[in-house]
C-alpha positions in Angstrom: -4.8 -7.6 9.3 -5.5 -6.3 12.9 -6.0 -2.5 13.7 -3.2 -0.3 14.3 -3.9 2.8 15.9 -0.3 4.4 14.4 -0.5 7.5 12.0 1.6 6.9 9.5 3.1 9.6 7.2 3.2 9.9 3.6 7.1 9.4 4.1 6.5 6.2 5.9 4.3 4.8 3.0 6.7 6.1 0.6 9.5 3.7 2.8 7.0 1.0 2.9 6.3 1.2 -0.5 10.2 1.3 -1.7 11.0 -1.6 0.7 8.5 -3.9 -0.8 8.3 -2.5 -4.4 10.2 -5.5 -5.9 7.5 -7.6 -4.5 4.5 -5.9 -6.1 3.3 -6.4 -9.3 4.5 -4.7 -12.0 1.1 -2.8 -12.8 0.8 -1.0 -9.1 4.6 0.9 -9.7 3.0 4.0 -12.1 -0.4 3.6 -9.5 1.7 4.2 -6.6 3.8 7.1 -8.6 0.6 9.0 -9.1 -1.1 7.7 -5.3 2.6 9.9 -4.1 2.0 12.7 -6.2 -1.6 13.7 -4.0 -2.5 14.4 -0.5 -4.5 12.0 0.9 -6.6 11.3 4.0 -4.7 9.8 7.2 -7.4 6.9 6.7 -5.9 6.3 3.3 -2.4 6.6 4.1 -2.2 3.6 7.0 -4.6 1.6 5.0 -2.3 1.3 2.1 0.8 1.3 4.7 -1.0 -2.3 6.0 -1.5 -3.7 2.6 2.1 -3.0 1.8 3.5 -4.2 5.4 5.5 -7.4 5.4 3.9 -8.4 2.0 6.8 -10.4 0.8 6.1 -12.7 3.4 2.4 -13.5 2.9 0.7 -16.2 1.4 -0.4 -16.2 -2.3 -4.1 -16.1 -1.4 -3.4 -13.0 1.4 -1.3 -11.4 -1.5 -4.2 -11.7 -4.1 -6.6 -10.0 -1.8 -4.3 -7.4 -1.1 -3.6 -6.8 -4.7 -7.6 -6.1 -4.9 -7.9 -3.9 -1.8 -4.7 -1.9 -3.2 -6.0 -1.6 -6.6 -9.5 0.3 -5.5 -7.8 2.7 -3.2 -5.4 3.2 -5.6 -7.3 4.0 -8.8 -10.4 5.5 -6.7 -7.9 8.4 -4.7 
């Protein structure tokens, strides 16, 4: 994933988040219910906006590592 030097919002993870929420394990739905329930850094916030951006449409191996990255920032904010 390359830089982005956006700021995205917590509404825009929340977007990106519903839009690919299908897609994502079941595991990560309460993890993300309690990740929208806290403030978070703007580091956080476009980090797990670029794990969730276009992942229906990665490959398995890209998803799997994603899946890990999202998984410690989610349990460790």
């Amino acid at each position: 994933m390359g830089e982005c030097k956006i700021d995205h919002t917590r509404e825009d993870v929340q977007k990106k988040y519903e839009s690919q929420k299908e897609f994502l394990p079941e595991e990560f739905h309460p993890m993300f219910n309690q990740f929208f329930e806290k403030d978070h850094t703007q580091d956080i916030l476009n980090e797990v906006f670029h794990l969730l951006k276009k992942y229906d449409l990665v490959a398995e191996e890209e998803r799997n590592e994603r899946n890990n990255r999202m998984k410690l920032v989610l349990l460790n904010v």
